[in-house]
Residue frames as qw, qx, qy, qz and C-alpha x, y, z in Angstrom:
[[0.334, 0.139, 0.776, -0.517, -19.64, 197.18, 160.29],
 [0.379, -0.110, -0.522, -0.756, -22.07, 195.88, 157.45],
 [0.323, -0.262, -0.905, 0.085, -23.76, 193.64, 159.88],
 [0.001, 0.146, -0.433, 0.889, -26.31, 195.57, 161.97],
 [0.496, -0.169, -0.819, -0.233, -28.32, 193.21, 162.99],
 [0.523, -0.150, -0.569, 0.617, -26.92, 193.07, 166.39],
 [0.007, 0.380, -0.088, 0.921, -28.55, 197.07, 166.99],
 [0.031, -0.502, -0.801, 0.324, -31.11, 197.99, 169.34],
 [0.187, 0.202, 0.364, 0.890, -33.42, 199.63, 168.00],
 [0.301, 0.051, 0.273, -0.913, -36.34, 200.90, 170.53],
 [0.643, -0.031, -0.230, -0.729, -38.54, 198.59, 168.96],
 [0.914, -0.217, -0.088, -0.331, -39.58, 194.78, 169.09],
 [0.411, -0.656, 0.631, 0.047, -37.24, 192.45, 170.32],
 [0.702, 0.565, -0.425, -0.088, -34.70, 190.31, 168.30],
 [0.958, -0.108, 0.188, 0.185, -31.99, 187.68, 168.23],
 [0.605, 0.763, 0.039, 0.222, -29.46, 189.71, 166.91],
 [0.512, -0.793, 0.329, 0.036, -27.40, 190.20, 169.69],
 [0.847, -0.192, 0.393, 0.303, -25.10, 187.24, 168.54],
 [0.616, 0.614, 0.217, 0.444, -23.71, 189.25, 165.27],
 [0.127, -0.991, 0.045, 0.006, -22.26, 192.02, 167.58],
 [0.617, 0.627, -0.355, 0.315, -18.70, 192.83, 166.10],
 [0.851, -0.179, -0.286, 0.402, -15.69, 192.05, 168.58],
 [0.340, -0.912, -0.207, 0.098, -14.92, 194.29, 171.25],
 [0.220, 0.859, -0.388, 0.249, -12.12, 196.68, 170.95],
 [0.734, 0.141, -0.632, 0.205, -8.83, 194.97, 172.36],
 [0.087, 0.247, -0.749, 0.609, -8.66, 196.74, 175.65],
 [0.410, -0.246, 0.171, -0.861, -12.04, 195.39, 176.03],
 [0.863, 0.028, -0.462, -0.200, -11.58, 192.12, 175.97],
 [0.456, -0.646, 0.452, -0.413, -11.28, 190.04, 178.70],
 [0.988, -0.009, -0.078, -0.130, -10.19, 186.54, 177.56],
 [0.777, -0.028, -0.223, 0.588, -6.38, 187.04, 178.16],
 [0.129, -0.943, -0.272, 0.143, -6.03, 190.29, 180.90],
 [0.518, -0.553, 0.350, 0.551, -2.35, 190.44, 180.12],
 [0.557, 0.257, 0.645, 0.455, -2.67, 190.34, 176.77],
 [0.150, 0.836, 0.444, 0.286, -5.28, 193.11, 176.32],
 [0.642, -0.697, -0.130, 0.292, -3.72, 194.86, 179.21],
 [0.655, -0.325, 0.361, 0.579, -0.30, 194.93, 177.49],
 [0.377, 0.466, 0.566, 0.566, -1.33, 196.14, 174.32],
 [0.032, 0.994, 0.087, 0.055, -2.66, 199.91, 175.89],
 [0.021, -0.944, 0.208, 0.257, 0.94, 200.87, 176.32],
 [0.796, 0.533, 0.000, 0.286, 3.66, 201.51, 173.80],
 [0.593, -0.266, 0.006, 0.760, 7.32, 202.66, 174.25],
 [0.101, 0.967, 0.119, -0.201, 7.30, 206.84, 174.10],
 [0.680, 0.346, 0.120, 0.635, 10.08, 207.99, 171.95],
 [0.203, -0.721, -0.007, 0.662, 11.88, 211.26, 172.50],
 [0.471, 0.837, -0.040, -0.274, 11.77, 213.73, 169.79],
 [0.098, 0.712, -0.668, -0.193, 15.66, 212.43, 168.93],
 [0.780, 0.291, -0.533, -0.151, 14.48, 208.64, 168.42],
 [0.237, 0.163, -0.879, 0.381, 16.35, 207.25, 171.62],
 [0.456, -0.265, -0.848, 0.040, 14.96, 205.34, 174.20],
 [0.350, -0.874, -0.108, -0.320, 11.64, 207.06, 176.39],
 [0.381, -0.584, 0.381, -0.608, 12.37, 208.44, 180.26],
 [0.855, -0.244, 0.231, -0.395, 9.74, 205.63, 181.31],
 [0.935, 0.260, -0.212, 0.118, 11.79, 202.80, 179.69],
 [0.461, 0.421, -0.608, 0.491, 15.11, 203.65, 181.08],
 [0.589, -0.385, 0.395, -0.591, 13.07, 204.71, 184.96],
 [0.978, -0.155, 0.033, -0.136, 11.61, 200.34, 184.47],
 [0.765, 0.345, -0.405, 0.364, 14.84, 199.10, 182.96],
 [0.129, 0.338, -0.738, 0.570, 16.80, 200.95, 186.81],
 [0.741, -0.320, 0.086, -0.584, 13.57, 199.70, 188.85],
 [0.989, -0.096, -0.061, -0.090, 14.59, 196.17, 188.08],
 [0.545, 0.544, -0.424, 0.478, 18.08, 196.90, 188.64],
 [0.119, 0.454, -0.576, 0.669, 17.93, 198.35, 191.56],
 [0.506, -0.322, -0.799, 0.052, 14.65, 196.37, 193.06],
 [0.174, 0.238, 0.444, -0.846, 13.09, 199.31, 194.12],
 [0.307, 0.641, 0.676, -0.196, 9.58, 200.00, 193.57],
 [0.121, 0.182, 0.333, 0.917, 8.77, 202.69, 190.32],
 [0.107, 0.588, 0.457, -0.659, 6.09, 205.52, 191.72],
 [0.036, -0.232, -0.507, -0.830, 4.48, 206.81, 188.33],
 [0.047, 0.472, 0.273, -0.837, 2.29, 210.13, 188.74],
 [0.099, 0.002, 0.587, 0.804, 0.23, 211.19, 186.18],
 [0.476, 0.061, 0.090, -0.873, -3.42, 211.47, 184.85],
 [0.746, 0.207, 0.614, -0.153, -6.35, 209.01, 184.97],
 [0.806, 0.479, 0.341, -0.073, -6.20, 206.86, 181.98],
 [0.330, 0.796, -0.424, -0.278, -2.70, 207.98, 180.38],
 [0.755, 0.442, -0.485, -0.014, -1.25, 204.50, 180.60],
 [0.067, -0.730, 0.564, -0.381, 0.20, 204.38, 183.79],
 [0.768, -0.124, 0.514, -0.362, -1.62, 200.83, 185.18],
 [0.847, 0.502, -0.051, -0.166, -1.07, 199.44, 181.30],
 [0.358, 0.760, -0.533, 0.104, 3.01, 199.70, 182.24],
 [0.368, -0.301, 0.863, -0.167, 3.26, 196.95, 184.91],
 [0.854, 0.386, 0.225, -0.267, 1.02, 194.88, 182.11],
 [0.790, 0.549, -0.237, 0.136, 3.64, 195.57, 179.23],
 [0.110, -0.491, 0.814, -0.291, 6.66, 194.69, 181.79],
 [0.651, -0.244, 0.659, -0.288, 5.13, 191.54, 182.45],
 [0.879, 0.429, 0.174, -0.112, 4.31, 190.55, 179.12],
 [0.590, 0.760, -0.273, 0.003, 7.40, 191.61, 177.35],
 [0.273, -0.605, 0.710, -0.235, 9.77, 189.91, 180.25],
 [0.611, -0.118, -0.761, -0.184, 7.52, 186.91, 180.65],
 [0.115, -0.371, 0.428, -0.816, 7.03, 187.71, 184.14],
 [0.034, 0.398, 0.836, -0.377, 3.21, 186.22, 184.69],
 [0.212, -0.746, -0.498, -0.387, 0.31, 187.47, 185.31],
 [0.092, 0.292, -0.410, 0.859, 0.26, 190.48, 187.15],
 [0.331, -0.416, -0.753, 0.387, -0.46, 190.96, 190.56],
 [0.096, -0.382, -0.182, -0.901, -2.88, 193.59, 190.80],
 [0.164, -0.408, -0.664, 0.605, -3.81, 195.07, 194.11],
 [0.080, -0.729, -0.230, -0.640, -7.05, 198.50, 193.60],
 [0.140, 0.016, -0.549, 0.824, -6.39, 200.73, 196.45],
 [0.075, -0.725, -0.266, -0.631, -9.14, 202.43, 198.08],
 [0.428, -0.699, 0.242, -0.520, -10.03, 204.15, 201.74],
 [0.888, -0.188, -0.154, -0.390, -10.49, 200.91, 203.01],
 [0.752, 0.313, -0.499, 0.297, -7.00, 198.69, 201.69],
 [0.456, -0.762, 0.458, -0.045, -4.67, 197.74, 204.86],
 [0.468, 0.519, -0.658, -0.282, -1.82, 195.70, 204.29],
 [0.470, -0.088, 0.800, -0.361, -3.01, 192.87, 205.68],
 [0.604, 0.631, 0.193, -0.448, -5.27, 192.73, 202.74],
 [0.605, 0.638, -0.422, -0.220, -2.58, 192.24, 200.40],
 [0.027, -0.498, 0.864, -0.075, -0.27, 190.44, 202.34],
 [0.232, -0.104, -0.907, -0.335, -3.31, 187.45, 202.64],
 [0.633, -0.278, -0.072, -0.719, -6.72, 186.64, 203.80],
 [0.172, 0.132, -0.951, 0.222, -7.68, 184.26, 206.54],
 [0.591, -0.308, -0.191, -0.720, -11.01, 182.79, 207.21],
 [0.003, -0.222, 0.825, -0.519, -11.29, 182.09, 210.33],
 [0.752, 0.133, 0.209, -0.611, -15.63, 182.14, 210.35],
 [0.799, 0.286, -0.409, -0.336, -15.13, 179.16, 207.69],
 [0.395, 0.327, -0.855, 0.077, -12.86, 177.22, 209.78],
 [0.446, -0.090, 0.434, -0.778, -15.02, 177.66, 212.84],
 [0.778, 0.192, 0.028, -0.597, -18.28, 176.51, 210.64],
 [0.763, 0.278, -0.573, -0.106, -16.25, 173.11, 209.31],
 [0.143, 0.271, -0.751, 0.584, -15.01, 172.59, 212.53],
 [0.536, 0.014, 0.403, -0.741, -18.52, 171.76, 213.39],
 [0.672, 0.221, -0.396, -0.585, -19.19, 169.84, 211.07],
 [0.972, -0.144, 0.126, -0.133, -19.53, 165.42, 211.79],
 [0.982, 0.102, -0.047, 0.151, -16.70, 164.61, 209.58],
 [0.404, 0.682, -0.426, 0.436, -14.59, 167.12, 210.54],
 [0.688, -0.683, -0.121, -0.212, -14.71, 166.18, 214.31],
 [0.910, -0.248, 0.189, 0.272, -11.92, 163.83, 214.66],
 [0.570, 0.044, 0.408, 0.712, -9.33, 164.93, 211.98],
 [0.204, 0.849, 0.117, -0.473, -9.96, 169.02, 211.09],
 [0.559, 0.817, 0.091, 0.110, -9.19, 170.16, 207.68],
 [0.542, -0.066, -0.093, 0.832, -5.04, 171.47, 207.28],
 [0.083, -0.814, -0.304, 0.488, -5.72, 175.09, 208.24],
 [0.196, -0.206, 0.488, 0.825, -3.96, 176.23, 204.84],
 [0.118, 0.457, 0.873, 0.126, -7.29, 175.53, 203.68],
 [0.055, -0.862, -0.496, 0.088, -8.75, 178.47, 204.97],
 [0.182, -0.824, -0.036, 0.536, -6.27, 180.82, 204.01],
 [0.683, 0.498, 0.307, 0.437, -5.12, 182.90, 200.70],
 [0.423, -0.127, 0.233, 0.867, -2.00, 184.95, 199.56],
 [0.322, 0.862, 0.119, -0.372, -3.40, 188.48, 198.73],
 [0.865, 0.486, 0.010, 0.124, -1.84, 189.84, 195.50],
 [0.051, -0.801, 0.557, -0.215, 1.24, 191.81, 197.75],
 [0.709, -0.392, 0.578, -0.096, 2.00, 188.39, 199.60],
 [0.914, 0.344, 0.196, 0.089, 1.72, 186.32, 196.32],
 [0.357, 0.835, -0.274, 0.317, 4.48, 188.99, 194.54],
 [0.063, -0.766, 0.593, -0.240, 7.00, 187.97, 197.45],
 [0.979, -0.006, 0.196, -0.050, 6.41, 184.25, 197.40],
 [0.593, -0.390, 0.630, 0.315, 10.24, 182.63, 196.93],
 [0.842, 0.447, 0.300, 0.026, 10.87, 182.76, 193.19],
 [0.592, -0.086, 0.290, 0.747, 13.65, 182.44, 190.80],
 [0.212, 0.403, 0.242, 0.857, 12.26, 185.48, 188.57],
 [0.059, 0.297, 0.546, -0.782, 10.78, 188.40, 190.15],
 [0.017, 0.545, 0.838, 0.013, 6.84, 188.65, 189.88],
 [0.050, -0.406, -0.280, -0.868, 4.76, 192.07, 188.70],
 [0.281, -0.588, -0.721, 0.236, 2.90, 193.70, 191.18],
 [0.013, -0.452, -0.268, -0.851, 0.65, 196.41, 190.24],
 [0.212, -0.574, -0.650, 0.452, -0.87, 198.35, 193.78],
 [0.232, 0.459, 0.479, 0.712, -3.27, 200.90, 191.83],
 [0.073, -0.696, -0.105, -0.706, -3.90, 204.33, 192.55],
 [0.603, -0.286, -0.599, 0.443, -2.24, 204.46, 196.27],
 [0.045, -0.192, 0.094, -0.976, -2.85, 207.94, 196.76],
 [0.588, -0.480, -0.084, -0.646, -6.93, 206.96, 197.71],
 [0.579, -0.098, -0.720, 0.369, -5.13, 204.79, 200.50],
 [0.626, -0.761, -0.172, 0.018, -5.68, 205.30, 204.32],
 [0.156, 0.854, -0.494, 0.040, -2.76, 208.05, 205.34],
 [0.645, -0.590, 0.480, 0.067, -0.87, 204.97, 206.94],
 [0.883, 0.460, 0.048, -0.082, -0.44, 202.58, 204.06],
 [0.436, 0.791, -0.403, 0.145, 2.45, 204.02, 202.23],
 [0.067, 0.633, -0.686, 0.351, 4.79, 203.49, 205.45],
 [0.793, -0.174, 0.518, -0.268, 3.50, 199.92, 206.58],
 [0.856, 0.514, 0.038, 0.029, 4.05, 198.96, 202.99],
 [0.493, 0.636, -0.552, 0.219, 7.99, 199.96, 202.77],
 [0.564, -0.368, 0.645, -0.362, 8.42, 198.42, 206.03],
 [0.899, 0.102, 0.405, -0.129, 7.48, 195.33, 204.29],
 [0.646, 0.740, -0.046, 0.178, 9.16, 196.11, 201.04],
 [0.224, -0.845, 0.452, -0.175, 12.30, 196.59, 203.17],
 [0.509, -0.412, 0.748, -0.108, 12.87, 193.40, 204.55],
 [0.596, 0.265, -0.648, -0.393, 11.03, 191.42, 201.68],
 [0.280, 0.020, -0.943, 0.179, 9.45, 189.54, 204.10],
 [0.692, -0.385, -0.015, -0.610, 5.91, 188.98, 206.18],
 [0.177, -0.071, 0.871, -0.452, 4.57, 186.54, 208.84],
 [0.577, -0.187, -0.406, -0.684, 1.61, 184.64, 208.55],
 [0.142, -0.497, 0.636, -0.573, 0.73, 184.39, 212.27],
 [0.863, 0.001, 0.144, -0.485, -1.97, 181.85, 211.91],
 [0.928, 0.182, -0.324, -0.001, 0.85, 179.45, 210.98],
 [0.385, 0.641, -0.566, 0.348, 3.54, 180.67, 212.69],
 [0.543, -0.360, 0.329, -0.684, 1.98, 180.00, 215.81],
 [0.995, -0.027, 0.000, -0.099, 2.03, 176.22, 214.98],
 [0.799, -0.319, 0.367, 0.353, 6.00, 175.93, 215.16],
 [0.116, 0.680, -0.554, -0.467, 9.21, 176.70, 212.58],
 [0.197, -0.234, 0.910, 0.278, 9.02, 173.40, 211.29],
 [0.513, 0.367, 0.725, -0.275, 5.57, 173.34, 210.36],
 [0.037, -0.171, 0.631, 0.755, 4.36, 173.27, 206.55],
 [0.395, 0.609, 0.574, -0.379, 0.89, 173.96, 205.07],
 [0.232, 0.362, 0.580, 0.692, -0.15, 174.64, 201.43],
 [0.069, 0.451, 0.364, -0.812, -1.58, 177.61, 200.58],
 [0.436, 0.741, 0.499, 0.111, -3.71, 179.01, 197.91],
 [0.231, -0.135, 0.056, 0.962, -2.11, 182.26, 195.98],
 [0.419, 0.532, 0.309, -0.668, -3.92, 184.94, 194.35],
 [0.465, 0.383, -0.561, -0.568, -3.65, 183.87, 190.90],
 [0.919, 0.019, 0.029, -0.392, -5.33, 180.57, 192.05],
 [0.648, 0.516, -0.555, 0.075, -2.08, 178.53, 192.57],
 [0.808, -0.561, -0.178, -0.042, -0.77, 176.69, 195.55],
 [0.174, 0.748, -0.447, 0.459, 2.39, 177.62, 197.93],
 [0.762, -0.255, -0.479, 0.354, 4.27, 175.75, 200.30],
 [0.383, -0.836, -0.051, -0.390, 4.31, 177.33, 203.63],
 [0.727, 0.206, -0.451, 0.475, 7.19, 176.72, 205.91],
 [0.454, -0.117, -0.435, 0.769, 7.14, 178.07, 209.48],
 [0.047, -0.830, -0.376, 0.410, 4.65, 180.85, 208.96],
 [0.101, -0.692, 0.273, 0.660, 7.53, 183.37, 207.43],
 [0.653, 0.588, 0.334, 0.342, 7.47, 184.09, 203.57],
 [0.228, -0.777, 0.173, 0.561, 10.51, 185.70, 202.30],
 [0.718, 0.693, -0.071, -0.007, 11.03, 186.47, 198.39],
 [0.777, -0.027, 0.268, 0.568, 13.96, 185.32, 196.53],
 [0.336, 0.183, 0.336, 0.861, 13.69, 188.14, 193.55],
 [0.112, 0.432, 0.257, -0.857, 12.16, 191.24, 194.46],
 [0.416, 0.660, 0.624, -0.031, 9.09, 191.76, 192.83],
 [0.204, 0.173, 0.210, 0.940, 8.90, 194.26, 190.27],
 [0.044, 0.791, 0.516, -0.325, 6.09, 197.00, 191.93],
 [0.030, 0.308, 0.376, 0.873, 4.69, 199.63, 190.09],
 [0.111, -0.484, -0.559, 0.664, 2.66, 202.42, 192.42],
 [0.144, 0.511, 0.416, 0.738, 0.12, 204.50, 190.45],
 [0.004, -0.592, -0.468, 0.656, -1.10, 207.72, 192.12],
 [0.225, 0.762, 0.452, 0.406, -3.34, 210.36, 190.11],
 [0.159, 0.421, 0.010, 0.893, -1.59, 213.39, 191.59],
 [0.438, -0.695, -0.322, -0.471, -4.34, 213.73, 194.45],
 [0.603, -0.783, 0.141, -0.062, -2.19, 213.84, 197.85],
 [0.073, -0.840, 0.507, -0.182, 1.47, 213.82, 199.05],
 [0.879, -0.038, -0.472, 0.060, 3.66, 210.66, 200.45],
 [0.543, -0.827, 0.058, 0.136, 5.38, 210.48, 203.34],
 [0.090, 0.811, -0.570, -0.092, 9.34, 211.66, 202.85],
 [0.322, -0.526, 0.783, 0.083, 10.35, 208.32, 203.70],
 [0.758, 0.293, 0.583, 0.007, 8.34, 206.04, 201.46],
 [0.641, 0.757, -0.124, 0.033, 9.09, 208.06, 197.98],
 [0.070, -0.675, 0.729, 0.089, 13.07, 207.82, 199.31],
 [0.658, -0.151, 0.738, 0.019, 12.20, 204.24, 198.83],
 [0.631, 0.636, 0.417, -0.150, 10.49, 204.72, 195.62],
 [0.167, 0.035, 0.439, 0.882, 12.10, 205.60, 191.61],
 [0.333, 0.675, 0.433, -0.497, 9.39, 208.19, 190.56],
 [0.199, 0.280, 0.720, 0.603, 7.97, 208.74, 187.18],
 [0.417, 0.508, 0.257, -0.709, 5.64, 211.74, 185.80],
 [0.490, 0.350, 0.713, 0.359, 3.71, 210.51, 182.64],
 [0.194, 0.330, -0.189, -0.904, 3.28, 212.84, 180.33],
 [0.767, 0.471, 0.308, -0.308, 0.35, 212.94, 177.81],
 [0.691, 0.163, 0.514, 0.482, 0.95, 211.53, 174.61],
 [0.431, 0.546, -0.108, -0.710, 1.13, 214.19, 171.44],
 [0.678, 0.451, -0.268, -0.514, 0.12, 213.35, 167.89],
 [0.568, 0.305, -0.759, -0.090, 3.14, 210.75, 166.90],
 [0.013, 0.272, -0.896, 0.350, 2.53, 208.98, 169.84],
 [0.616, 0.343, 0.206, -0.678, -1.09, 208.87, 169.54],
 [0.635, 0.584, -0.373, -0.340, -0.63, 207.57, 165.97],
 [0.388, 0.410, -0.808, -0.169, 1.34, 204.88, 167.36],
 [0.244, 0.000, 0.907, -0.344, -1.06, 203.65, 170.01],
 [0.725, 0.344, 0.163, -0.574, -3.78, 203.52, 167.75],
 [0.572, 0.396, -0.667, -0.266, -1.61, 201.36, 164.95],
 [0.053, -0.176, 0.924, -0.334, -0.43, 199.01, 168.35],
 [0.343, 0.106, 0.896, -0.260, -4.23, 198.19, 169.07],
 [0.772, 0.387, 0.164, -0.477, -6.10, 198.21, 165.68],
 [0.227, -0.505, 0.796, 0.245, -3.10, 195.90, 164.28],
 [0.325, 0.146, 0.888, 0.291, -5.22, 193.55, 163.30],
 [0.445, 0.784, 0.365, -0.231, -8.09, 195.75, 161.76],
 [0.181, 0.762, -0.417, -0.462, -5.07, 197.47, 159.73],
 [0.080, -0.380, 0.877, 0.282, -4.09, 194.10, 158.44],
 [0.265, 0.316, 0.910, -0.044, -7.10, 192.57, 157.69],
 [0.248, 0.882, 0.398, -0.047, -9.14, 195.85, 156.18],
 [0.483, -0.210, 0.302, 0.794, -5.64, 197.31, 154.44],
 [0.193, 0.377, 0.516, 0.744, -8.10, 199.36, 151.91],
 [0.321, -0.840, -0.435, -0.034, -9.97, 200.62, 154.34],
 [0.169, 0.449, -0.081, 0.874, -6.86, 203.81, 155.16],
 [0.497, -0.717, -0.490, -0.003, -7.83, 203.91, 158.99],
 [0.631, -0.414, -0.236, 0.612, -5.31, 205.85, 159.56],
 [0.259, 0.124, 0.133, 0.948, -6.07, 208.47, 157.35],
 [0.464, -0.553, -0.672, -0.163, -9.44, 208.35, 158.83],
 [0.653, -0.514, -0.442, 0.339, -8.33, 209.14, 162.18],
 [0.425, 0.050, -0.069, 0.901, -5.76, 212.20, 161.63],
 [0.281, -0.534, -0.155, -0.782, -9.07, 214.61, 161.80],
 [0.799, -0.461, -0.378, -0.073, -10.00, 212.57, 165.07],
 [0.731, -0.191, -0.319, 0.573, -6.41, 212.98, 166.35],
 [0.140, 0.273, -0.037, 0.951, -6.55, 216.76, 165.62],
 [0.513, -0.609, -0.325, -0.511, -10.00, 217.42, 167.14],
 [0.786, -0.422, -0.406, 0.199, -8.89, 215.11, 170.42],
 [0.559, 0.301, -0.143, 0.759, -5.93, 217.40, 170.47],
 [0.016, -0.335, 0.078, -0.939, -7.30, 220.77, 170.71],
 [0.691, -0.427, -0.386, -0.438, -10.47, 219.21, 172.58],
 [0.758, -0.208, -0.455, 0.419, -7.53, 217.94, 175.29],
 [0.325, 0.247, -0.166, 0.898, -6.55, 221.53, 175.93],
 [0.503, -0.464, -0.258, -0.682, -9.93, 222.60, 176.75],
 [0.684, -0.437, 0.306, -0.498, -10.15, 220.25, 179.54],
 [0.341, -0.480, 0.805, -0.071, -9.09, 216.60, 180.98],
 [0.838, 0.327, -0.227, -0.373, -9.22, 213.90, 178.40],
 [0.420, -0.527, 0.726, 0.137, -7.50, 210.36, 178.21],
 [0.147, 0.383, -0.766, -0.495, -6.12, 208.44, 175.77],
 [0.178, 0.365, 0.912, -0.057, -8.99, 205.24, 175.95],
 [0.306, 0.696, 0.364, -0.538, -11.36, 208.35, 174.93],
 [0.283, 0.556, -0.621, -0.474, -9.15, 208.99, 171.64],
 [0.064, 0.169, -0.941, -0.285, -9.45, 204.85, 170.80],
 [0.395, 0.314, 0.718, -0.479, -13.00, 204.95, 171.74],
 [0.252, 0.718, -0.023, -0.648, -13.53, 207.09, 169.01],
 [0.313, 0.479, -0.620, -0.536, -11.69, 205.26, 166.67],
 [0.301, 0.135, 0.943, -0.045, -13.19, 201.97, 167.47],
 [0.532, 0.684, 0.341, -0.366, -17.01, 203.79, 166.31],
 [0.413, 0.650, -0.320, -0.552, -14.91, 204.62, 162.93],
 [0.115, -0.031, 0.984, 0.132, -13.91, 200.51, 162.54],
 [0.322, 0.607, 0.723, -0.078, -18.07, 200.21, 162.58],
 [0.158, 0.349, 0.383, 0.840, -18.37, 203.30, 160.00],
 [0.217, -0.927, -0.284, 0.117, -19.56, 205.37, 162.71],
 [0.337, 0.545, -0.042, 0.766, -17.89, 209.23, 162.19],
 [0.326, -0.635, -0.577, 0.396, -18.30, 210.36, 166.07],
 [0.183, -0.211, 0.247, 0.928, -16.97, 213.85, 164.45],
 [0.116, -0.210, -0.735, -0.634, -20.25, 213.96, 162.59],
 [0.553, -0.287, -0.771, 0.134, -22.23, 213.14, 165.59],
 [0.132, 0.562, -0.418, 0.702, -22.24, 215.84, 168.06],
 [0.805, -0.489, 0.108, -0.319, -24.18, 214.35, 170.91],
 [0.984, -0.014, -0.169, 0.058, -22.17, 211.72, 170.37],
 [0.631, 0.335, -0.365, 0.597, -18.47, 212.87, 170.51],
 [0.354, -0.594, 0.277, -0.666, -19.85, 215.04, 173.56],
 [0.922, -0.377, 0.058, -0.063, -20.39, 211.52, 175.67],
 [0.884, 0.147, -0.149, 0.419, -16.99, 210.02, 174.08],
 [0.504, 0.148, -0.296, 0.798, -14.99, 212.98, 175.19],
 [0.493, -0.860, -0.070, -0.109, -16.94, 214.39, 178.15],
 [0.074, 0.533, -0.654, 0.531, -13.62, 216.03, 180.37],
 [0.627, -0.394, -0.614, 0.274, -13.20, 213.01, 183.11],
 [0.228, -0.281, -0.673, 0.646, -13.41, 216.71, 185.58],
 [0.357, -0.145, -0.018, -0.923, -16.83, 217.47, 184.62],
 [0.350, -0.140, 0.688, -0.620, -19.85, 216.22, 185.56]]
């Protein structure tokens, strides 16, 4: 970082903002798959063969079940239905955030009825109303089962802060690979209406009933914070992530400073880091840490910040996520 132009510095104000170095890669937000894809790497077993998690995706899409994957905030677990989509070609994933709130109605699509109402008032709509597809969109669960020849990524994050029903409305759907969308069906089997998806695309509607061709690929992330019911994990392949250790560490830092290693090759970031990787290490034992805290760290050493040097500082970057 020789610029530092770009600092604030408590005092008058500047123009310097525009010289501020380019944001670490999972912090960029101009391609989400891209950046997305790039936080996880394939875990190796200590004998070189192919991880757990990699064979667990590789029978998911075999068997066109869903893949349940347990673990701790931030180890990677949301970053795996990213690199499955990228490395397949898959799309953009469909990416549902749980919270209290989520029903599946919510995913399956949204219908605005208040908007059709309010156009339905209007002069020019008097005579001849809008097509009623208008007013409705494909959440991202509904989009992910839309008829297609390959099967579509569909990431429904942290389902554990769901409402207790969820889980078992959701395999119920995931059963049949099918829904109703009653606001059409209700117009006849023969009727047809474009829709909007969630990735901002448009879907022919037929009869009301959407039924997928190729099972989506779904990827459930829970943090470990409540049970499922018996019958929804029988539906489910489950996965515990483990943390990374050292070599694996070592390779998700090479995966997203790739291009700082290749472009600053004299600059030996990696030999930089190995005190960083040991500190993070024994600092992980102590208390709950995650792997975006380890690349924070090394992003501040790209700008020749030493957060190791620093102690206020490496105290913010690797506060435990279960203190306060």
């Amino acid at each position: 970082m020789n610029n530092s132009s770009w600092r604030f510095t408590g005092d008058a104000p500047h123009a310097g903002i525009d010289d501020l170095p380019d944001p670490p890669s999972w912090r960029s937000f101009d391609d989400p798959n891209r950046t997305h894809g790039m936080t996880y790497r394939i875990r190796m077993r200590d004998d070189d063969t192919t991880s757990d998690e990699v064979e667990l995706v590789n029978a998911a899409l075999l068997l066109r079940r869903p893949l349940l994957i347990t673990g701790k905030p931030g180890i990677g677990k949301s970053s795996l239905a990213y690199a499955v989509a990228n490395e397949l070609g898959l799309g953009t994933v469909l990416s549902w955030p749980i919270t209290t709130r989520s029903t599946l109605n919510e995913g399956l699509y949204d219908y605005d009825a208040i908007g059709r109402l309010q156009d339905a008032n209007l002069p020019q709509h008097r005579e001849v109303a809008p097509p009623l597809g208008k007013y409705l969109r494909l959440g991202p669960l509904g989009t992910a089962l839309l008829p297609e020849r390959r099967p579509r990524v569909l990431l429904v994050d942290e389902l554990d802060k769901s409402d207790i029903d969820l889980p078992n409305d959701l395999l119920h759907v995931f059963e049949k690979g099918e829904y109703e969308i009653r606001e059409l069906s209700r117009l006849g089997a023969e009727h047809e209406e474009v829709v909007k998806t969630w990735d901002d695309k448009e879907a022919r509607i037929i009869g009301g009933k959407v039924r997928c061709q190729a099972f989506p690929f779904v990827i459930f992330t829970s943090n470990g914070e409540r049970d499922f019911p018996p019958a929804f994990l029988r539906r489910c392949l489950r996965m515990t992530m483990q943390q990374p250790g050292p070599q694996e560490l070592r390779a998700i830092i090479r995966a997203h400073f790739a291009q700082h290693l290749q472009t600053h090759p004299d600059d030996d970031l990696m030999s930089k880091v190995e005190p960083i990787i040991s500190a993070f290490l024994k600092r992980r034992e102590q208390g709950d840490l995650s792997t975006d805290q380890l690349l924070n760290a090394v992003y501040l050493v790209t700008q020749q910040v030493d957060p190791l040097s620093r102690p206020v500082l490496v105290e913010s970057v690797w506060k435990s996520l279960s203190s306060q």
